[in-house]
Every structure is written in structure tokens, then in C-alpha cells.
C-alpha positions in Angstrom: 82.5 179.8 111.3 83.5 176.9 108.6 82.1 174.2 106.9 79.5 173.2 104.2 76.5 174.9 103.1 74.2 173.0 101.2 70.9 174.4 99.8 68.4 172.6 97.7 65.2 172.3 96.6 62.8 169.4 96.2 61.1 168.8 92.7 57.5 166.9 92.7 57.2 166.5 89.5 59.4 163.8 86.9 62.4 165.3 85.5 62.8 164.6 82.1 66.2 163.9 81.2 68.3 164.5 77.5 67.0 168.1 77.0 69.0 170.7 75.2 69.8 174.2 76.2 69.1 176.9 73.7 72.6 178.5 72.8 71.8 182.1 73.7 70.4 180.6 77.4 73.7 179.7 77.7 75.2 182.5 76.8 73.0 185.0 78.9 73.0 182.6 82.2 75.2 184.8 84.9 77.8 181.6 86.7 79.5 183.1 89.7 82.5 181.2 90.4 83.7 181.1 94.2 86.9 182.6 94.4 88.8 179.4 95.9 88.1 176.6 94.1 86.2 178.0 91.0 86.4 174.8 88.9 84.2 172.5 91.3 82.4 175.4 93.3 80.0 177.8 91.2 76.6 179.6 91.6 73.9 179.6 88.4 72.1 182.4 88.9 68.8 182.5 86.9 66.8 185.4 85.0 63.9 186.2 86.9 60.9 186.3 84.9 57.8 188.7 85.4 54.3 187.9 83.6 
């Protein structure tokens, strides 16, 4: 089986726009890269948080 796969997820709330990542997010976030094209396709995968 072939094709796209889209997922998504709806936000209700306003996005605000121009915020800045802190440097060491960026450095801890895990990016899986698809093994074809792994300039345009890529997976963020976040830290799960427990409170």
C-alpha cells in the first residue's frame, strides 16, 4: 500500500506567532528523518512531560 499519510491536530486556541526556542530545546528535541527524502520529510518527536 502507497501514498500519503497525513496526521494533524486541531488547535482552539490563537497561536501566537515570533516566539523563540530556548537553545538547549533545540538541542534535546529527537528529529527522525525518513530515510528517502530526509530533507523535506521528518518526524519531531517531543519530551513527554509527567506532573
Amino acid at each position: 500500500r502507497t501514498g500519503l499519510k497525513v496526521f494533524t491536530t486541531i488547535l482552539d486556541k490563537p497561536y501566537q506567532t515570533g516566539r523563540k526556542v530556548a537553545e538547549d530545546f533545540k538541542a534535546t528535541m529527537t528529529i527522525v528523518f525518513d530515510d528517502l527524502l530526509p530533507q523535506w520529510n521528518y518526524t519531531a518527536v517531543p519530551e513527554v512531560q509527567v506532573i
